[in-house]
N, C-alpha and C positions, 0 to 999 in steps of 0.2 A: 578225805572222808572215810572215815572207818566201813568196812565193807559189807559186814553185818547189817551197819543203819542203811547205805546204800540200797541194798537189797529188798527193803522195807519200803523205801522211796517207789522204787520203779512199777512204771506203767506198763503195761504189754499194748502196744495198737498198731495199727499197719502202716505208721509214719515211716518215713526212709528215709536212711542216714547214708550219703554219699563220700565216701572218705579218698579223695586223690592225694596218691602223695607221688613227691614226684624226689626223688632217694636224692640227696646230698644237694636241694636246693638251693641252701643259702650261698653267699660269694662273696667277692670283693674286688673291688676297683684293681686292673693291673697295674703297674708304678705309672704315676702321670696319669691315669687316668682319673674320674671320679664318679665313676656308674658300674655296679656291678656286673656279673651275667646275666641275672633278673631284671635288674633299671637298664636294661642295654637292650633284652629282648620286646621284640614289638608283640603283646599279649591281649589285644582288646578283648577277648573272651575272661581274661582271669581280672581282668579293668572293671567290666561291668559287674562280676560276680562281687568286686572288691568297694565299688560304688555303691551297690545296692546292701551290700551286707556290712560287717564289724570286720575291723583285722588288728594284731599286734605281732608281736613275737614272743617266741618261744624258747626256752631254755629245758632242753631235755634231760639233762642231771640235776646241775643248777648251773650259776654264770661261773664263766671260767673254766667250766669243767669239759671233755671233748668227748664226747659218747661214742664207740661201737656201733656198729647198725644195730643189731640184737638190742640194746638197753633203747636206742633211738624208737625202734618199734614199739617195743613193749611200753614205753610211757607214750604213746600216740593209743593204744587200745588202753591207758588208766594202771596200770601195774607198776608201781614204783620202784623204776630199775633196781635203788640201792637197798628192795626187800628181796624184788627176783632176781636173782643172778643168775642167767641162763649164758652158758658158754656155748660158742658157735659153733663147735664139732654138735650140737642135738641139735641146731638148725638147720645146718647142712645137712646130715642127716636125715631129717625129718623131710629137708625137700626134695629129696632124691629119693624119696618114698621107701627112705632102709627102718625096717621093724625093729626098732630099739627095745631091747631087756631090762633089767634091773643089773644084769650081769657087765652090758658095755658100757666103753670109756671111748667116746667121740672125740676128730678131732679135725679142724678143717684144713687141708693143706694148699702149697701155692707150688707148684710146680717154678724153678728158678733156672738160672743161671749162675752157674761159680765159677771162677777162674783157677788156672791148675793152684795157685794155692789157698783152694779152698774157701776166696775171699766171694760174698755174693757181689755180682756186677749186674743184675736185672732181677728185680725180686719175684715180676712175672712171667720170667723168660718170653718176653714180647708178647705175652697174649694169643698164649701157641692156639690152632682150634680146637674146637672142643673134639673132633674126630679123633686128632695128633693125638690128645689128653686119653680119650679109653682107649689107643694102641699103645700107651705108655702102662695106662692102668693094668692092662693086659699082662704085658708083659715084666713087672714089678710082681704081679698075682702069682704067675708061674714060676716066678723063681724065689722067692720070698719064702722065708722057715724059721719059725720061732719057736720051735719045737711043741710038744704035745697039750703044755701047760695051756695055751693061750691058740683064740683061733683068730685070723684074721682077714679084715673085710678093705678093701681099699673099690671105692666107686666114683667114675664120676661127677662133678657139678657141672661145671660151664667154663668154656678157655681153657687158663690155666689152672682152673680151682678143683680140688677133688677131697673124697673126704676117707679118712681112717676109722675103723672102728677095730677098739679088739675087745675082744670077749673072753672071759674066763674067770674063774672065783678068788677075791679077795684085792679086786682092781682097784685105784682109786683117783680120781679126775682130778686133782689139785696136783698142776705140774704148769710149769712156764711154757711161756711159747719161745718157740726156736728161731722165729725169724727177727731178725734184730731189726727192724722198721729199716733200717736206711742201707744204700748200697754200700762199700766201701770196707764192710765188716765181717767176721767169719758170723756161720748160725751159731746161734747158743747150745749148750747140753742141757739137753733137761733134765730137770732136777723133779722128785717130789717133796710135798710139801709136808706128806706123814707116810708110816710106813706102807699103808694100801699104795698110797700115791709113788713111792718111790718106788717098789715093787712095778708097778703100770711103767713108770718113763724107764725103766732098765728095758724092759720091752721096747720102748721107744728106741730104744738109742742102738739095740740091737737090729731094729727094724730099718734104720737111719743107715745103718753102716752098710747093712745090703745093697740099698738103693742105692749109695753112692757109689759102689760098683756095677751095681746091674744096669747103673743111666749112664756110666763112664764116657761112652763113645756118643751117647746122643747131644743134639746140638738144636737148638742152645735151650733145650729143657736137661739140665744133666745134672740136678738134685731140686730137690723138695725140702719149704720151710711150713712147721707145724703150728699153730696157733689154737686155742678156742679151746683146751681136752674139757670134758665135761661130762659128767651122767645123767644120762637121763632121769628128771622130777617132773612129774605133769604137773600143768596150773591148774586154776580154776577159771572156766572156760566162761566168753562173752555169754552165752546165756544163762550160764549160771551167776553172775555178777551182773548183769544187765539187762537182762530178758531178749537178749537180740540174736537172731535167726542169722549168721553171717556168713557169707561165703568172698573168699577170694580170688579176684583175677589177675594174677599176676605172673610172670616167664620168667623172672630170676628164681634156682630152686629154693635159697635160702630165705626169700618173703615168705614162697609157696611151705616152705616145712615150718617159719615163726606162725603162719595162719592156721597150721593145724596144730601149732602146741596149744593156742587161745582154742582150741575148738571148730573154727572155723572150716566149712568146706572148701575144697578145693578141684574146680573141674579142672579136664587136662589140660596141660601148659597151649597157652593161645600162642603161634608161630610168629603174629604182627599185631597191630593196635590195630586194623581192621578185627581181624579175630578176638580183641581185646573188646570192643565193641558191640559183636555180634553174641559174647559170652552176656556183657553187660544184659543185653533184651532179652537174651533169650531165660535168663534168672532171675530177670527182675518182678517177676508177678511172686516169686519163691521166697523170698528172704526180706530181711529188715535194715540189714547193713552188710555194706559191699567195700572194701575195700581194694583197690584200681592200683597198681603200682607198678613205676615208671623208675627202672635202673637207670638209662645214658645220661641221665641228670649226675649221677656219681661217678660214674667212669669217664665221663670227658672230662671233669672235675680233676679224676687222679691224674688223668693225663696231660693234663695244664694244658689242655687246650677251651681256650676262653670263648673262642666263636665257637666252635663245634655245642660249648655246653649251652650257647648263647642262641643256636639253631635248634637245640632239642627242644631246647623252652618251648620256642615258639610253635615247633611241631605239635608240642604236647595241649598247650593253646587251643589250633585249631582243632585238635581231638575233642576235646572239653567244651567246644561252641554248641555240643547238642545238648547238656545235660538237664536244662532246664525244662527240655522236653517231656522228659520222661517224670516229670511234677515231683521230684525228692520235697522232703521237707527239711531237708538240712545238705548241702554241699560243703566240704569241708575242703581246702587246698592249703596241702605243706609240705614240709617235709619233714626226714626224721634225723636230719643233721646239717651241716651243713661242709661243704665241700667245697673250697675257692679253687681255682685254678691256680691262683698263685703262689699257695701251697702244697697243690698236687695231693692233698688227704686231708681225710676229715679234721674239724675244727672245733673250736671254742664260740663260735660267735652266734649269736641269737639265732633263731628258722625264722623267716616271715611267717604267715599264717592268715587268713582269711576266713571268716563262717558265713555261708549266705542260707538266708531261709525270712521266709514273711514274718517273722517275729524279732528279727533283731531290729535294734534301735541304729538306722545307719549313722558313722562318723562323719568326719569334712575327707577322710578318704578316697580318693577317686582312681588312684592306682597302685598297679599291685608290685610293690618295693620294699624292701629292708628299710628304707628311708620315711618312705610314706606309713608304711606299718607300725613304724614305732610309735607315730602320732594316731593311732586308732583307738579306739573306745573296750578294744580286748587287752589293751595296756599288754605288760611282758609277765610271764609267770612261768609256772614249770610245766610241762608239757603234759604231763601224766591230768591236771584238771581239765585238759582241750576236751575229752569225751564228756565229762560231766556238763559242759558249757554244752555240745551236741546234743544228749538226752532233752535236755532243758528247753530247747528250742524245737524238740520235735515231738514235745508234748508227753515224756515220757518218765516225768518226776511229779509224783505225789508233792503236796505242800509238807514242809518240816515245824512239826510243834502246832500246838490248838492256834 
């Protein structure tokens, strides 16, 4: 829907839109088996939400295609990844609360392991903590010199993840990522794509050559692979395309930085889903739409561990047994990609998806599966129309045409 006429549609009222997502949901059956980590998990709260409401699946590009979390996001709040194209270094960024310019070139990095020749044997150097990761940052800061042209910002995220920013005139964000996805291979050189951009990754590669000295003796984080560079472009923010007052609760910093490129508020990071919780009440008289979001669903995922991802569910389950307490007029439960365990990264394959609110027409649906979903009444479409189907149910679109 063109966004202009959208805008003409929407209602402004004190309905609430509950949006759980639960990061790299979808799955697949291990070999020999034939129940994913979702039909394996025992969910009776996300059963009855899936009972009483609509479900299908979801395709966040389109089929076949295997989305970024960034793109997965962004078409979960209505933005059509392949118009926005927001790179992960302004995500990252943005959730580590770094004041981006018109000047910086972002870029998310993965703290690794390489073997003396060079080659990566652990892409996250086991998931060093996050403490390990800012005495690293620390000390990459100090020693690190790119002479006067260019300044530069290196911060933590979370574990192994941290993020790069340089600043300086005449930068430009269109450069490759360096980590070559799979173990076994050296990083790549980055390249730019024009001359701003090639200008920026000489930087890069300057910057690269340091660290692989300055990490020499460390173990087993003893180089960094870059991915995401990108400049910061604002969007046009959920209440300016929606009329909706939204604030996010979420602890990975990279949700927390995509919910304030849409606009969205963000109180301080909640430490647990009790605190995840306690945010939820204490903001709920404040806002219109809340977005809840739930990483271990993606990281047991990459970690090909099938029960672990298969225990989060359920935990995440009994989290979500109060929501209908709190009278939303729309519960929304998905994800923004999906993530088997038996590929250890994200994928190609539908999200389930589920909307519960007194206005839907329920299916013959009674649980909440990849399998059961595809027989639902929301049929499979592309992801980015899930909010329009939200508004709609929570009374929040004008009729279209006399």
């Amino acid at each position: 829907m063109k966004e202009e006429l959208l805008r003409e549609l929407v209602i402004r009222n004190d309905h609430k839109i509950i949006y759980l997502i639960l990061d790299g949901l979808g799955g697949h059956p291990k070999p020999g088996g034939d129940r994913t980590e979702l039909e394996t998990a025992r969910t009776p709260n996300f059963d009855r939400l899936a009972t009483e409401g609509i479900c299908g699946l979801l395709d966040p590009i389109s089929p076949g295609i295997t989305p970024g979390s960034g793109p997965g996001h962004l078409a979960l709040f209505g933005y059509d990844p392949q118009e926005y194209i927001i790179g992960r270094g302004v995500l990252s960024a943005l959730g580590v609360e770094f004041h981006l310019t018109e000047k910086d070139v972002a870029a998310r990095l993965n703290f690794c392991t390489i073997d003396g020749n060079g080659v990566v044997v652990d892409r996250r150097a086991g998931r060093i903590p996050t403490e390990w990761n800012q005495k690293l940052c620390q000390k990459i800061r100090r020693q690190v010199d790119l002479g006067p042209e260019v300044e530069v910002f290196l911060e933590t995220e979370s574990e192994h993840r941290a993020v790069l920013i340089l600043r300086g005139e005449d930068l430009g964000g269109n450069i490759n990522d360096t980590d070559p996805q799979v173990v076994g291979e050296k990083p790549l050189a980055p390249r730019g794509e024009d001359p701003a951009s090639e200008r920026t990754a000489a930087f890069v590669r300057q910057f690269l050559d340091q660290v692989r000295d300055i990490l020499k003796d460390e173990s087993p984080a003893n180089f960094i692979l870059a991915r995401g560079f990108a400049k910061y472009d604002p969007l046009p923010t959920l209440e300016e395309r929606y009329g909706l007052k939204a604030v996010a609760i979420a602890q990975y910093p990279m949700y927390r930085g995509l919910a304030r490129l849409v606009g969205m508020d963000v109180p301080p990071k909640p430490e647990t889903y009790d605190d995840m919780w306690r945010q939820l009440q204490e903001h709920y008289p404040d806002y219109d739409f809340f977005f809840i979001h739930f990483k271990k669903t993606d990281s047991t995922g990459e970690d090909g561990d099938f029960e672990k991802k298969v225990r989060v569910i359920e935990e995440i389950d009994r989290w979500a047994g109060r929501l209908t307490e709190l009278n939303p007029a729309v519960i929304v439960v998905t994800g923004d990609h999906s993530t088997p365990s038996v590929l250890k990264s994200h994928s190609w394959h539908p999200v389930p998806a589920l909307l519960w609110s007194p206005y839907t027409r329920p299916d013959a649906v009674t649980a909440f599966g990849e399998r059961d979903c595809a027989g639902g009444y929301m049929g499979r479409m592309e992801t980015r129309h899930l909010i329009i189907l939200a508004l709609a149910n929570a009374l929040r679109l004008k009729k279209f045409g006399a």
